[in-house]
C-alpha positions as a Markdown table, in Angstrom:
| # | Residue | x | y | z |
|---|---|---|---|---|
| 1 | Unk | -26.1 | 11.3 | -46.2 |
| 2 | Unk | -24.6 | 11.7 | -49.5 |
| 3 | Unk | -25.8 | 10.3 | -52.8 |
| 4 | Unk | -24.6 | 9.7 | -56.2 |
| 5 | Unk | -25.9 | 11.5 | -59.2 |
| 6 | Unk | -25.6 | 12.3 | -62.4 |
| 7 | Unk | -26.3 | 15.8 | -64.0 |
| 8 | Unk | -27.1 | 16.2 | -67.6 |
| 9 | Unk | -27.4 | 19.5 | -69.7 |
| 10 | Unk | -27.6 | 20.7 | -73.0 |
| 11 | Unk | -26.2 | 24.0 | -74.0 |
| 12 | Unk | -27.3 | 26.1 | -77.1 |
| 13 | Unk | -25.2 | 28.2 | -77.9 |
| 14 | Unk | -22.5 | 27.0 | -76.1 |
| 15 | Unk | -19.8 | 29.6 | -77.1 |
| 16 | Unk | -21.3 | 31.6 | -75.0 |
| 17 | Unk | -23.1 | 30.2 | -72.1 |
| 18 | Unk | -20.1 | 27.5 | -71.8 |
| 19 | Unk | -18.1 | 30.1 | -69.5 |
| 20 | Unk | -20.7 | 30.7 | -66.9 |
| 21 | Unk | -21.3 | 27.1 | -66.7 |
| 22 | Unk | -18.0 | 26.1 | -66.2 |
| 23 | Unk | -17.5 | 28.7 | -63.6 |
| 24 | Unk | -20.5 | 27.4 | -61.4 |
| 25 | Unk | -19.6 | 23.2 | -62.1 |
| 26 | Unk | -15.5 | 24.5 | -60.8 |
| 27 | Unk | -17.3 | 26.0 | -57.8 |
| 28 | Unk | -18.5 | 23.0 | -56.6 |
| 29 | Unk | -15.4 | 21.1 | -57.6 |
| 30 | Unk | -15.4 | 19.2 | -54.2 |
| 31 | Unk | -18.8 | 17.1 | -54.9 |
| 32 | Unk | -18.1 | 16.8 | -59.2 |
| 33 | Unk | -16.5 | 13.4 | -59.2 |
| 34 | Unk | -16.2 | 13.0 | -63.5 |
| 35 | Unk | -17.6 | 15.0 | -66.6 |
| 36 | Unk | -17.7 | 14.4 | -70.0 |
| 37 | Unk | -19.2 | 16.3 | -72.8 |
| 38 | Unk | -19.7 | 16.3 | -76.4 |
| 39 | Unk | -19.5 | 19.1 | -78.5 |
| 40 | Unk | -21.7 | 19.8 | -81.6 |
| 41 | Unk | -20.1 | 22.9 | -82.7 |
| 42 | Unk | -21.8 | 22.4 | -86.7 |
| 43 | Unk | -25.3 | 23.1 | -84.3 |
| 44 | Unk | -23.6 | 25.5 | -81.4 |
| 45 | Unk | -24.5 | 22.9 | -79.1 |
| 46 | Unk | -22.7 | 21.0 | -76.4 |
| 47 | Unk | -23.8 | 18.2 | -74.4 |
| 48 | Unk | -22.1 | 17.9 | -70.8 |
| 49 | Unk | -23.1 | 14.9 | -68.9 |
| 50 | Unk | -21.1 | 15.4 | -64.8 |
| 51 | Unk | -21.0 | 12.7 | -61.8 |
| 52 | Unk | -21.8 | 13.9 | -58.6 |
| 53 | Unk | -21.4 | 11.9 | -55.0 |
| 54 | Unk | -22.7 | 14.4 | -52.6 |
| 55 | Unk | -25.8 | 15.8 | -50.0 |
| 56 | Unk | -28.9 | 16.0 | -51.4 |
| 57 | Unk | -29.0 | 20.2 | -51.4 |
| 58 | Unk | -25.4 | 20.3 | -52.5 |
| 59 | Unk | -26.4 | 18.7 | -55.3 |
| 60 | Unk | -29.8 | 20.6 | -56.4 |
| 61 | Unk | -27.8 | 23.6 | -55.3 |
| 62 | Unk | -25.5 | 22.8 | -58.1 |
| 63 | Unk | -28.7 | 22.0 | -60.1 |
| 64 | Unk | -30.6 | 24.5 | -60.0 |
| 65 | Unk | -27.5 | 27.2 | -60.6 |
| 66 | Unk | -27.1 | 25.1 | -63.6 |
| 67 | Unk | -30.6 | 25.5 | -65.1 |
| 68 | Unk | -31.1 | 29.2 | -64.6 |
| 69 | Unk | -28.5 | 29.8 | -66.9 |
| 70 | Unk | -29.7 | 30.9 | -70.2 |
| 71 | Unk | -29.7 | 29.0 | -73.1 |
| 72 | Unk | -29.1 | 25.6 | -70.9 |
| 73 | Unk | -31.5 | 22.7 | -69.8 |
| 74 | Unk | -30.5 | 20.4 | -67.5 |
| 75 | Unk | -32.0 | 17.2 | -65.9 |
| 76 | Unk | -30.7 | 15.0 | -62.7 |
| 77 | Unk | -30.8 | 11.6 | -61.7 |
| 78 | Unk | -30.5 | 11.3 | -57.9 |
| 79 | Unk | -29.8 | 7.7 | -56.6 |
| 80 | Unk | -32.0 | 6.2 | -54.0 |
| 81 | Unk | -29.1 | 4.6 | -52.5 |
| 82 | Unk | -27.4 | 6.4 | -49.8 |
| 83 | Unk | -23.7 | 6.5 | -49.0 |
| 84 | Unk | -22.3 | 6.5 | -45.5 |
C-alpha cells in the first residue's frame, strides 16, 4: 500500500552537493508528487522540503540515498494512513 510523505533536508553547501541530490530526487520522479525549497545562499545553505505518495521502501529508498550524501541531513514523515 502506498503512503504519503513528506521528505525534508538541509544542504550545506549546497553549490555543491545540490547536483547529486537532484540527480537521485529525478530518479525517483514517479513517487515525488511536489517540492519546494528555499535557498540561503548568504549561509550556502538550501532547504528542500519534497512530497512523496508512494510504497513504504520506495520511499526510505529515496530516503536513505538522500542522507548518505555529504553535507545533507534529511528527516521524513511517513503517514499512518494508507492509500489504496
Amino acid at each position: 500500500m502506498k503512503r504519503v510523505a513528506v521528505i525534508s533536508a538541509i544542504l550545506e553547501h549546497s553549490e555543491q552537493t545540490q547536483n547529486n541530490f537532484n540527480n537521485i530526487v529525478a530518479s525517483y520522479k514517479g513517487v515525488v508528487r511536489g517540492r519546494m525549497g528555499l535557498p540561503i545562499p548568504d549561509e550556502g545553505i538550501s532547504v528542500i522540503c519534497i512530497t512523496v505518495i508512494g510504497e513504504l521502501d520506495e520511499i526510505n529508498s529515496l530516503t536513505g540515498k538522500l542522507g548518505k550524501l555529504p553535507d545533507i541531513q534529511v528527516k521524513t514523515s511517513i503517514a499512518k494512513k494508507e492509500l489504496s
